[in-house]
N, C-alpha and C positions, 0 to 999 in steps of 0.2 A: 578665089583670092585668099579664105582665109587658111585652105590649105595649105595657098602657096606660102604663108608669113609664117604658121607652124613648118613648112619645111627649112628656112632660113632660121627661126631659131632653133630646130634643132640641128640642123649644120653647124650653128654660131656654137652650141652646146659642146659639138662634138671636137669643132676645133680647141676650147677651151680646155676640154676632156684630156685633149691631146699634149695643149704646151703644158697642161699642170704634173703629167707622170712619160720619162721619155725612156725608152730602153737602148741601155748603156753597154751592157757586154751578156756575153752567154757563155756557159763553160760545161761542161759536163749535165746538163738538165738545169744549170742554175742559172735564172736568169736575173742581169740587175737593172734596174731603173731607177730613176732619180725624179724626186720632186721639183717643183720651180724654190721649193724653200732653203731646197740643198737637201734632203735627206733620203739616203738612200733604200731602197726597199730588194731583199733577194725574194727570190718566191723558188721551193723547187716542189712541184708534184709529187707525189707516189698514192697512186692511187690503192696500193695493195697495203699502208700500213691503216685506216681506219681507224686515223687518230689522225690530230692538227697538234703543232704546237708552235705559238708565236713566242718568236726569241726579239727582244729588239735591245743593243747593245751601244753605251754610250762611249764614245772615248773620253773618259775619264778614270782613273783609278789614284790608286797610294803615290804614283809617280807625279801628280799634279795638287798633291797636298803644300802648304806653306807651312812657315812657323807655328806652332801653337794649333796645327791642325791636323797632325799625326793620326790617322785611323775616322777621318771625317766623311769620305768616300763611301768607307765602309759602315760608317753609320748611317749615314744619309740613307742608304739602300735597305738598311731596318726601318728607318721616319718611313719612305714613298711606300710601304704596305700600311701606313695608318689612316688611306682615306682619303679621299676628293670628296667637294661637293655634288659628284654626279654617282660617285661610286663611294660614300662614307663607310662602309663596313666593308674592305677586302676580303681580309678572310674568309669570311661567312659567304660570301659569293666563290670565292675558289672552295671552299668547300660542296656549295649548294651546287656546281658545276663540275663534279669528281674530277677537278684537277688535279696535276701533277705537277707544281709549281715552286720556283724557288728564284734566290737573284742572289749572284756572285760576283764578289770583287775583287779586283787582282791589281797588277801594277796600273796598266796600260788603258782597263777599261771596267766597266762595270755590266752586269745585263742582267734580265728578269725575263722568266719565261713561265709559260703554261701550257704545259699538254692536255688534252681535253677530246672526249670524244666526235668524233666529225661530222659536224651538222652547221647550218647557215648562223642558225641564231647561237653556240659555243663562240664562232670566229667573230661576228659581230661583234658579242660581249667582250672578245678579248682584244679587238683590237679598239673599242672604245675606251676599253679601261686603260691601254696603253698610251694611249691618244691625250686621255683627262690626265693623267699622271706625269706625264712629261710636263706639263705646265703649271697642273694646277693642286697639287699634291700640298697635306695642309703645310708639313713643315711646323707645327703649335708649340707651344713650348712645352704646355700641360702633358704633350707626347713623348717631348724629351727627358723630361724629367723621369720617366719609369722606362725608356728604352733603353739610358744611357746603360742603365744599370744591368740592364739584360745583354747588350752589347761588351761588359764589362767582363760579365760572368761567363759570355764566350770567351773571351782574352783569359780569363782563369782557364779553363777548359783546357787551353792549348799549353798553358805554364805547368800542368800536370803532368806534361810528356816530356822525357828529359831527350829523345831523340829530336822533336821541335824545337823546343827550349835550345839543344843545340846549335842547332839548323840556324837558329834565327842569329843567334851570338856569331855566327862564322860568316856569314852573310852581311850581319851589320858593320864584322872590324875588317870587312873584304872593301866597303866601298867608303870613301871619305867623304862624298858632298853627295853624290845621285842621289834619289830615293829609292831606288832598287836597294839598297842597305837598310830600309825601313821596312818592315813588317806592315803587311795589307790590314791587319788587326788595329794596327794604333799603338798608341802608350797610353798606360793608364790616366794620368794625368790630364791628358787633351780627352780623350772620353768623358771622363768626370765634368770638363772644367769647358766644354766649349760653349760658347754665345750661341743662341737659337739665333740671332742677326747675322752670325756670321755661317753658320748652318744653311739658311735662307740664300745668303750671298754666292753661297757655293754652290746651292743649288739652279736659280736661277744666270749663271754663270755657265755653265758647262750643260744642263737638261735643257733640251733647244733640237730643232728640226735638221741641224745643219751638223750636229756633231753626235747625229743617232743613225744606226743601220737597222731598218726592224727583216728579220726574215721570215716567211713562214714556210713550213714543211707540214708534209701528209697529203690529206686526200682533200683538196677544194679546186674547184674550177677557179681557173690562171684571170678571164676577164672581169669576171663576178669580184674578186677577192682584190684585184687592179683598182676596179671600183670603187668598191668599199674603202682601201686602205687611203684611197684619195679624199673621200667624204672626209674619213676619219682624221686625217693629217693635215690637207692642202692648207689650210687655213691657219693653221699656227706658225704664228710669225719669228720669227728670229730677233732677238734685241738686237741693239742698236751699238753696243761695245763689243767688235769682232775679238773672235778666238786667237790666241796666242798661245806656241807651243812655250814649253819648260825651255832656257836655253842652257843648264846644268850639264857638262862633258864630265864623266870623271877623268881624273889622271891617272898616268899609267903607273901601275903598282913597281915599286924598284925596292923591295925585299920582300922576302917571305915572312908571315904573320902566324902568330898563335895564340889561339882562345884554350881558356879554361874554364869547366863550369861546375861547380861543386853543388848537388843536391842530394837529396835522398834519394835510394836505388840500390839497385843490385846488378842490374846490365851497365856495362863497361862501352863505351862507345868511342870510337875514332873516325874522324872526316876530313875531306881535304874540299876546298874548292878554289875554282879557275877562273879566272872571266875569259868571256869566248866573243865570237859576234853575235849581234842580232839576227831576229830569226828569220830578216829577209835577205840576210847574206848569203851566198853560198857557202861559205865554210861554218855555217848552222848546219849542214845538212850534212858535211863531213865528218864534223863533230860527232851529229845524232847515232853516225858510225860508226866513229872512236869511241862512243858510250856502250855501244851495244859490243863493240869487242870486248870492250873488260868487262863488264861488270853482269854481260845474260849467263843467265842458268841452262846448262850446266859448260857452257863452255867457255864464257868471260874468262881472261886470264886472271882480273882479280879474281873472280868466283875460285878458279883452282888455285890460285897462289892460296888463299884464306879460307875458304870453307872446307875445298878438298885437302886444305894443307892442315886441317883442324889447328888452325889459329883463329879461328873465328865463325859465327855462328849463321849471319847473313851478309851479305851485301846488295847496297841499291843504289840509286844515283836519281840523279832529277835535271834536266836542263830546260829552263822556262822558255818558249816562247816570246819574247819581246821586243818592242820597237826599237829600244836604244839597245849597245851589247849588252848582253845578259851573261851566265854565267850557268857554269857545269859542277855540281855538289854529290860528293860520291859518301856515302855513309857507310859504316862496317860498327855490327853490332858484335863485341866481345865480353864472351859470359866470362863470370867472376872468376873460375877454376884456369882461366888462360891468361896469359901475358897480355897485359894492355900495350905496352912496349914494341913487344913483338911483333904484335899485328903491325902497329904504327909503322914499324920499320919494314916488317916487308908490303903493305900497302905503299909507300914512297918507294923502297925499290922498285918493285915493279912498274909504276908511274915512271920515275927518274930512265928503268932501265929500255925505255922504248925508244932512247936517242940511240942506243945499239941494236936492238934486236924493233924494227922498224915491225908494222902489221905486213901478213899475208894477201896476198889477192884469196885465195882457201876465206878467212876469216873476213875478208871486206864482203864476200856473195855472201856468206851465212847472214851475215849483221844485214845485209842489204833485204835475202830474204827474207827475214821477221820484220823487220820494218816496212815492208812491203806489203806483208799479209796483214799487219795492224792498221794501216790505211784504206786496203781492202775493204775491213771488216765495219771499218767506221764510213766507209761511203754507199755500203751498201743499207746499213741503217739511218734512216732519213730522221727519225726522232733523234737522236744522239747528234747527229751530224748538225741539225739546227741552233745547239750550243755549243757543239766544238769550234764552231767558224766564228764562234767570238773571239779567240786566243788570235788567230790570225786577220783580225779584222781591227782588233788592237795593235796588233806589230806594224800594220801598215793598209794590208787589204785584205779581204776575205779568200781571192784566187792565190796569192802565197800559201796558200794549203796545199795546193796540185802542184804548184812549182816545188815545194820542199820534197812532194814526193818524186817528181820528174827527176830531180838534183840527184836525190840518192839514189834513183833505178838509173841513172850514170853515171853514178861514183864510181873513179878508179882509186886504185889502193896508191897512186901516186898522191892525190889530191889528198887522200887521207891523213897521208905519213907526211906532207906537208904540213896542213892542220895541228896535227899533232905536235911537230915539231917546232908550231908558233907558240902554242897556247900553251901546251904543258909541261912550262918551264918552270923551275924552284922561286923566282921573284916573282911569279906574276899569283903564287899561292898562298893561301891560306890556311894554314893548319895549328901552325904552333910559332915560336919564336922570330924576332928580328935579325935576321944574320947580315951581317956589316960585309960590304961586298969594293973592293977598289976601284971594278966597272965592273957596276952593274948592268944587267941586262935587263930591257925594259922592251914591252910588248905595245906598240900604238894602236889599237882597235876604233878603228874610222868609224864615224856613223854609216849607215848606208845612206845611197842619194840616187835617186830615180826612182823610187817604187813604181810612181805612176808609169812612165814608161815602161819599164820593165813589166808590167802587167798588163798592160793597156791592148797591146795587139797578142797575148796568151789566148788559144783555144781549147786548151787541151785536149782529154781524149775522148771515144765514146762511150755515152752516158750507159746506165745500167736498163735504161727504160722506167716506165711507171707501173707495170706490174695489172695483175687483176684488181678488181673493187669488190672486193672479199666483204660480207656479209655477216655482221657477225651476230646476227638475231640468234635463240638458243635452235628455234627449226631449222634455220639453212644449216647451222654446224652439224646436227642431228643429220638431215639430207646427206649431207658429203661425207660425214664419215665412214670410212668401211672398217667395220671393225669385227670380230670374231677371235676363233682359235684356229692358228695354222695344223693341215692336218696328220702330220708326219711326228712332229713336236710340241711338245704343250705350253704354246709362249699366244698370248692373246695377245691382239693387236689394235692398235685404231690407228686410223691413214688419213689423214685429209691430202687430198689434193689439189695445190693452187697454186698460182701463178706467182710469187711474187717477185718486188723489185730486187733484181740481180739475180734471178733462179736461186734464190736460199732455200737450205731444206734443214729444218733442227729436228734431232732424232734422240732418243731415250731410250734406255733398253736397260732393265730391273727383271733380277731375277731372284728367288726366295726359297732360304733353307733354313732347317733345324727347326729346333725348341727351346723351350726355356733350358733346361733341363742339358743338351750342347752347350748351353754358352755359362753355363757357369765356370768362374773362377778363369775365363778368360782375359781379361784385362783389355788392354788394348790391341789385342794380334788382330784382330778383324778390322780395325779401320786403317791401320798399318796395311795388311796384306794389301787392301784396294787403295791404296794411296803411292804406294810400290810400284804399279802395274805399269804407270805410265813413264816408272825408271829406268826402262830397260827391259826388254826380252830377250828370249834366246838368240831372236835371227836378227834383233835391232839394239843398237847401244840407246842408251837415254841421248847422245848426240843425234844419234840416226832418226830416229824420232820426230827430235823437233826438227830439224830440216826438212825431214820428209814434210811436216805438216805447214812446213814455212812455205815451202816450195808448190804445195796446191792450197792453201791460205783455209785452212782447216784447223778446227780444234775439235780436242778429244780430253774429257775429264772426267774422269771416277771416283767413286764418292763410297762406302762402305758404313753398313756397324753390324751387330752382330743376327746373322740371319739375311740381311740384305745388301743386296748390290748394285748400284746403279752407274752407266755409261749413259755419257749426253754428247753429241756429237754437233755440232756448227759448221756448214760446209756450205757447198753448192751443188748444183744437179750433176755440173761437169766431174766434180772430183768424189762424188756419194762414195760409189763404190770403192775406189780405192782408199777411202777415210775407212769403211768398213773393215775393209781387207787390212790395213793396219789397227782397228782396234782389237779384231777377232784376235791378230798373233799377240795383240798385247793381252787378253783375258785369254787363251789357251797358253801361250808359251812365257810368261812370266820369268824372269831370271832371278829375283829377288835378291842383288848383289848385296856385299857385305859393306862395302864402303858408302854406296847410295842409301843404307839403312842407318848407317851414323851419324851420318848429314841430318837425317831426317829426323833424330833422334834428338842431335844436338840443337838445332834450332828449332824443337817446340819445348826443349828444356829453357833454354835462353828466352823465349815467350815466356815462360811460369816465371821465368826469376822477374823478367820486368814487370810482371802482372801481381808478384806478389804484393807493391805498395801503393796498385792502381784502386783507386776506390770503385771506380765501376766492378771490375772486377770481382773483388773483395765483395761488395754486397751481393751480388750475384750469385757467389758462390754459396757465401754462407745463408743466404734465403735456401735455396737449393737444400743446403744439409739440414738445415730448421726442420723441414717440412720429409726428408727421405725417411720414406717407409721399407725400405730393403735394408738387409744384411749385407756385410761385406762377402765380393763375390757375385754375388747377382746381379744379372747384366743391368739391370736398372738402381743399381747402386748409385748413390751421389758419393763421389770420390773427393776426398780433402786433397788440397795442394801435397800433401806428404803421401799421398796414396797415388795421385797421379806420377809425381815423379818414379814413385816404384813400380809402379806398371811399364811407363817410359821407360826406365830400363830393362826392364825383365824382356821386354821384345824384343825375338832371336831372328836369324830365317829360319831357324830350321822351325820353330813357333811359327810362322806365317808359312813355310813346306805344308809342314803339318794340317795348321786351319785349311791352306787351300785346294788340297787334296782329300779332306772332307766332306767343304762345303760349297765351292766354286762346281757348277752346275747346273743343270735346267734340271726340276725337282715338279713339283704340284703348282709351282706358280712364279708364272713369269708376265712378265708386261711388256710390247714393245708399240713404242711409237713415234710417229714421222708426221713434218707439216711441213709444205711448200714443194716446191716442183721434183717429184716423184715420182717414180712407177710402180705404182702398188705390187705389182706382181715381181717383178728382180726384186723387190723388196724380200718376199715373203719364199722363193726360192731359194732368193739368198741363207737368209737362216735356217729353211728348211735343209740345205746340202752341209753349210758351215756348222751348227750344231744339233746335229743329229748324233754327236759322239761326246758334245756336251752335257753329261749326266752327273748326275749324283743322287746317291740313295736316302740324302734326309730327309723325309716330308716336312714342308713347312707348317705350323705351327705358329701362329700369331703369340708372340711374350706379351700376356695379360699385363696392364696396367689401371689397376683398379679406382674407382674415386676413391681419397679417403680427406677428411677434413684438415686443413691447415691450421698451424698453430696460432694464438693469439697473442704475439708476443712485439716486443718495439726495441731493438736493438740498436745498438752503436759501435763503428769499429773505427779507431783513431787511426789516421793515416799522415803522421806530423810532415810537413814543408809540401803538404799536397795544397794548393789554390781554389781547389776546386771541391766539392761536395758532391755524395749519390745517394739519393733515397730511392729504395725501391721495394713496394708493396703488395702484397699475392693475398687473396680473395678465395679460395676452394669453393667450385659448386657440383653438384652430380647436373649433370646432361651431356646431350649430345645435338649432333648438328641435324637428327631427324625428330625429336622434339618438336613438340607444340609452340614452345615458348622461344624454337631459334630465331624467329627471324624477329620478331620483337626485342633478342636480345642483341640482334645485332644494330639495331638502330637506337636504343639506350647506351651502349657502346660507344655508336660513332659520337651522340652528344656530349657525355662524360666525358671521354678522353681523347678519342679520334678524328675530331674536324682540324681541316689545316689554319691552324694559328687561331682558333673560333670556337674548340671546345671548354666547355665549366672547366677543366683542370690547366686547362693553356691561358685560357682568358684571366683564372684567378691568377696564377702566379707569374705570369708572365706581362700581359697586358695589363692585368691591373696595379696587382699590387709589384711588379717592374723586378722580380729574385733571381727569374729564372729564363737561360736562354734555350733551356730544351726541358721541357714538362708535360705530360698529359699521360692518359694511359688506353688499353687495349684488351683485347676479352679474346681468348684460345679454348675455342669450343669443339668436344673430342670427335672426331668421325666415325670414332666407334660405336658403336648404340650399345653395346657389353660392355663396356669401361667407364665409359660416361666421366672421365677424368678430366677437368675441367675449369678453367679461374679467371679472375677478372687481374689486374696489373695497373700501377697506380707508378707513376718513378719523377723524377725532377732532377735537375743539375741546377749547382747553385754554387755561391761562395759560404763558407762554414758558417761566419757570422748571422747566415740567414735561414738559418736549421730549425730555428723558432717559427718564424712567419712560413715554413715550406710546412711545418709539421699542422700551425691553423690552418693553413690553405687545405691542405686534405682534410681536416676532420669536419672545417666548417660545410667545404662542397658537396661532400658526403653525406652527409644528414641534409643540407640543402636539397640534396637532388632525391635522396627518401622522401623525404618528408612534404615536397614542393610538387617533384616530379618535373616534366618537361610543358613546355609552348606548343603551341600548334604552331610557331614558326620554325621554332625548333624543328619539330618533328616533319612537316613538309622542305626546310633544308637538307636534313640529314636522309630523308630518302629521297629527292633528286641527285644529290652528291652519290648515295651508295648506288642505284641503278647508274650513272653513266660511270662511278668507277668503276662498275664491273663489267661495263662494255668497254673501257680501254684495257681492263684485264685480259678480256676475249679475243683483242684486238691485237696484243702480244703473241708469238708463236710461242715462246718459250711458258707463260701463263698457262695459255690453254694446250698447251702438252702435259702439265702438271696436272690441269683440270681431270684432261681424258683420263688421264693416267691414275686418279683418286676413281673417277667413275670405273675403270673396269676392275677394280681391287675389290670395290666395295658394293660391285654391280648394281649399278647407274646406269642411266643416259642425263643427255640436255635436259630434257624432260624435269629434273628433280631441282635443279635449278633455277629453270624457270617457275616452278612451281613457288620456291620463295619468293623470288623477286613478286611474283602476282600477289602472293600473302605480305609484303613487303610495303608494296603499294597500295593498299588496299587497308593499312594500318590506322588505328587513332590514338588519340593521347590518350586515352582511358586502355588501351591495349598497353602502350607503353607503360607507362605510371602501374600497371599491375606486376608487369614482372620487375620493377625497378625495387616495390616493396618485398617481391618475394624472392629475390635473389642477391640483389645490396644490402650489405649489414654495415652497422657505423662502423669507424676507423678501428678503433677498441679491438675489434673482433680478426682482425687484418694482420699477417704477420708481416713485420717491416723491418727493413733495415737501413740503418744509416754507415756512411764509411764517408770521413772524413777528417780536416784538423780541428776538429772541433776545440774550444774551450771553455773548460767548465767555467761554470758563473760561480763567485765565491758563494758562503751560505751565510748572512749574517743577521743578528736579533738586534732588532730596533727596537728602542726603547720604546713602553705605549704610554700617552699620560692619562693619569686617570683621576677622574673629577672627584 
């Protein structure tokens, strides 16, 4: 009997189990289910990435702000990281948990996510924290009052870029009433000035069960994790004043508009922008087309009317994702020495001139290919992919992802040159002036209507699978790696082979020439020469190229300086070899053209001119020159802005002929390596047949860089109509990462500066004292055990007026953290946080490709790694607290600099009175 009453309740259980999580639709590996409270849950497997990360995303953003609440959304989403009563110190938990965490706000929606090593009790923690915070999040006032400010000093941050600054001015005199004309940041004013009651109100208004999608991705069992997200949710209830959408239409624009924006600078900029549809229309998808005709590299018509036309230095474009129609912004940066005019005029011809010379079916496959392989590439990565389906789950639904790609892999060039000839008309733009028109022409863009249906019976297509459950302890990586020297060629190898989601395979191939002693008085022809390679070859144009790699959804990128050369490849198992077979001709057959070198030339000229009044920038550099210990010439020189640009020019081809017929080659030492589904042997065949004629006679020679002490000095460099402030601070110590004292230094490190949003330099100036929206600092320890060249890094972002309190904030936490040293809470956070960081490090292909690739340079295994991490763990505060005295000095001793609008404080003599 009594079994029998335990079998009815748990039958009762299971039915319960049942009505409270119901599965809704399946697409691609994704499957969705819904709560009885209304809230929806995705879940997709991949059992080969060994990482989780839970996304849950709110429909709310800047599009559902009111009067007097401009940039509320986005503040709210800085308050929900200060704390629940179940989880009162966030950070310090995402810290303690090596997450990977952040929350973004846009028009349509808001979301917060964490990526975290894959285990029962990681997803537990994070879906309880997500669970407490949707309701009970504190919202204090006492929080707002030092957030606002940090929130503030982002919105500085962005006022310092005059190509933002633009963006935002042409966007806002594009729409009359929407809020898509308002900026997701806010205005200063409502930042400063909002009610924590009406903060509150907004937030228990819109944070709710019925107007959240949480998804999770990576490696957990689907019933287990159903389970749980049911405990964790079912039960939060929905208020009682249902949701209502915004019912704001803009009107249709009937002339053409024009912004001007006067600040300080040196880059010249011209933009135009469109309104288009929303991004569940289908002519969003035509667009995404008409985007990618003008404006990709190297074949956009803008690109050659303006870059190849050397009228201008870059061009880019942006079209958001969103619910209501959104809108198409094309940017063209024009350096000082060129016609600002020019440009203007021939970027509008070419826009104007597409009612005559209509696109190509040629140009709709290209634009379709790249577009094609960048949704490839995003659905074969399941961590990325877990907060990209927030953009389309704010437009409408999350499966509008697959529909937008289904749309453009059957775009005809009809549909297109339709599109085109709706949207990118002279009234319906924004660029410059009112022009007074008899009949005007006017563009009506409908909301769309049906999403639900229109998705509702979608299955798309087949999923990539979930891949192997990849191990990523340092033994198994050790296990499976095959690594050696091939034996025909002197190129060393390491291979993992494993299964993952979508057969991805990431490859690296670095090879090493010269001495110090070759690269003097080279300038920049060596990172030029490897920057080139991918502009063209002899048997491939820089067109032919990207097509080819659009067409098997491949990428290939080269990377140089002087002495080394490294090729990284992103493919799958299907297309390996022929990704191979095109990088080979691009590193042997090189074309080094003359027109692809001035392009190249002119837009990192036009970079320096914008960066000359960037204060990041600026202190950067000149910390760098502070502290250089070389000669001009020496490859390790620090180069002034007046020395880079004459290196920039001085680079010829026949300078990069030159360099790369001396030092392109397999030499004494080379490195190649591969992870994911692979054949180790065509691997190692392959480069044994491919460069066996790959030579060159330089022995490499590591360029010595030795410790030597930093100066002690406290600089300031005025940077007038900049918003925004940069301090940044260098520390010199001799060591290196085989030292006694590494792994203690690295857990003093993550205290000081590196916990997310939880270390003494975050906490002081950010949390507590409210200055700063980005602060802490970071410790670069050498891998050489001969160089031992080595430092600690201290920086803050601020507004100028608060150059005082960021400069106590350093010097007090500093001598604080001498003098005090650290907690054992401290110290037992920051080494759970650093061991599961380093297991989602592991968990990375592209990480641990870098990993292997330090170990065969500096011959290693797993082995040496693990061996910290043991000594890591195994740590005390009295371990700590030793190397903090014998390697932190007070601020004094630290060379710094500041770059901003600073203003001096008058000097005046007060009278004293005297008795």
């Amino acid at each position: 009997m009594k079994s029998f009453t335990l079998f009815i309740v748990l039958a009762s259980m299971s039915v319960v189990a049942q009505a409270q999580i119901k599965k809704i639709a399946s697409v691609e590996g994704i499957s969705e289910y819904m709560l009885d409270n209304g809230m929806k849950v995705l879940l997709f497997p991949d059992n080969s990435s060994q990482t989780i990360t839970v996304n849950i995303t709110y429909l709310v953003g800047s599009r559902h702000e009111g009067y007097g609440e401009k940039g509320m959304a986005h503040l709210l989403e800085h308050m929900v990281f200060k704390g629940t009563p179940n989880h009162p110190d966030i950070p310090k938990e995402l810290t303690a948990r090596g997450a990977r965490p952040n929350g973004t706000t846009y028009y349509d929606r808001t979301n917060y996510y964490e990526a975290f090593n894959a285990n029962d009790e990681n997803l537990d923690w994070a879906l309880d924290l997500e669970a407490d915070r949707m309701i009970n999040s504190y919202i204090a006032k006492k929080d707002l009052e030092s957030e606002f400010s940090v929130v503030r000093n982002e919105f500085e941050s962005g006022e310092n870029s005059p190509s933002r600054v633009l963006m935002q001015k042409v966007i806002s005199a594009a729409y009359m009433w929407h809020n898509y004309g308002n900026s997701t940041i806010g205005n200063r004013s409502d930042i400063e000035r909002v009610p924590i009651d009406n903060l509150k109100a907004f937030y228990k208004k819109y944070y709710r069960p019925d107007n959240a999608v949480l998804m999770v991705t990576g490696k957990f069992e689907t019933d287990k994790t159903l389970a749980l997200i049911e405990k964790k949710f079912s039960g939060i209830k929905n208020p009682n004043i249902p949701l209502r959408d915004i019912p704001t239409i803009e009107p249709a624009q009937d002339g053409q508009k024009r912004v001007s924006v006067s600040r300080v600078g040196d880059l010249q900029i011209v933009s135009t922008l469109y309104h288009i549809s929303a991004g569940s229309h289908e002519d969003y998808a035509a667009m995404a087309v008409a985007e990618q005709i003008l404006t990709d590299q190297p074949s956009g018509r803008l690109y050659k009317a303006l870059v190849d036309g050397k009228k201008a230095s870059t061009v880019w474009s942006y079209a958001p994702v969103t619910k209501e129609p959104s809108f198409l912004y094309i940017n063209v940066d024009v350096p000082s020495d060129k016609s600002l005019a020019e440009a203007e005029s021939t970027l509008l011809s070419v826009l104007d001139g597409l009612k005559d010379k209509p696109v190509t079916e040629e140009e709709v496959n290209r634009a379709k290919a790249n577009l094609l392989k960048g949704y490839d590439q995003i659905s074969r990565n399941s961590a990325y992919l877990g907060t990209y389906m927030s953009e389309f789950i704010g437009a409408g639904d999350w499966r509008l992802s697959f529909i937008q790609r289904d749309r453009v892999e059957t775009m005809t060039v009809e549909k297109v040159n339709a599109a085109i000839q709706r949207y990118l008309i002279n009234t319906n733009r924004t660029v410059g002036e009112f022009v007074p028109s008899k009949q005007p022409i006017r563009v009506e863009i409908e909301h769309t209507e049906g999403v639900e249906a229109l998705v509702a019976s979608y299955k798309g297509k087949e999923g990539y699978g979930a891949g192997e459950a990849f191990d990523v302890s340092y033994d198994n990586i050790q296990k499976r790696l095959d690594s050696g020297t091939l034996s025909k060629t002197p190129i060393e190898y390491g291979f993992i082979n494993k299964d993952n989601r979508g057969k991805t395979v990431t490859l690296s191939f670095t090879f090493r020439t010269g001495n110090v002693n070759d690269f003097m008085n080279k300038g920049r022809v060596a990172s030029y020469t490897a920057r080139m390679l991918n502009k063209g070859s002899k048997n491939n144009s820089r067109q032919d190229i990207e097509d080819k790699l659009s067409a098997i959804k491949s990428s290939i990128g080269f990377g140089g300086s002087n002495g080394r050369v490294t090729a990284n490849i992103s493919t799958t198992e299907a297309y390996l070899m022929e990704t191979l077979a095109l990088m080979t001709d691009m590193l042997k057959n090189p074309k080094f053209d003359a027109d692809e070198l001035e392009k190249l030339k002119t837009q990192e000229l036009a970079g320096i001119e914008q960066n000359k009044t960037e204060p990041q920038f600026l202190a950067s550099k000149k910390l760098s020159l502070l502290n250089d210990s070389y000669k001009k010439g020496h490859p390790l020189h620090v180069t002034t802005i007046e020395e880079d640009i004459e290196e920039i020019k001085a680079v010829s081809v026949k300078a990069m002929q030159d360099y790369y017929n001396t030092f392109y080659g397999i030499s004494n030492s080379a490195t190649l390596i591969a992870i994911g589904n692979i054949n180790e042997e065509t691997i190692k065949n392959y480069f044994e047949k491919e460069y066996a004629d790959f030579k060159s006679k330089k022995t490499y020679t590591p360029i010595a860089d030795k410790f030597s002490s930093n100066k002690a000095v406290n600089e300031n460099i005025k940077t007038p109509d900049k918003k925004n402030a940069f301090s940044l601070g260098i520390l010199s110590f001799e060591g290196s990462q085989v030292d006694e004292d590494y792994a203690a230094l690295q857990i003093a490190s993550q205290v000081f500066g590196g916990g997310v949003l939880s270390s003494r330099i975050t906490t002081r100036l950010r949390q507590q004292d409210g200055v700063s929206y980005g602060a802490g600092g970071q410790m670069r320890v050498d891998a050489d055990k001969n160089d031992k060249k080595s430092s600690l890094l201290v920086y803050a972002i601020y507004a100028p007026e608060n150059a005082a309190k960021v400069q106590t904030g350093f010097k007090e936490e500093i001598e604080r953290f001498i003098k005090d040293g650290i907690t054992e809470e401290e110290l037992e956070v920051a080494v759970t946080s650093w061991v599961q960081g380093e297991n989602v490090s592991r968990a990375k292909d592209n990480e641990l490709s870098s990993m292997i690739n330090n170990n065969l340079y500096y011959g290693r295994d797993m082995g040496f790694h693990e061996a910290i991490e043991t000594k890591i763990t195994s740590l005390t505060v009295a371990d700590i607290n030793k190397v903090i005295k014998k390697y932190y000095k007070t601020f004094d001793k630290w060379t710094v600099v500041n770059a901003g609008d600073f203003v001096e404080q008058p000097i005046t003599n007060e009278e004293k009175k005297v008795d």
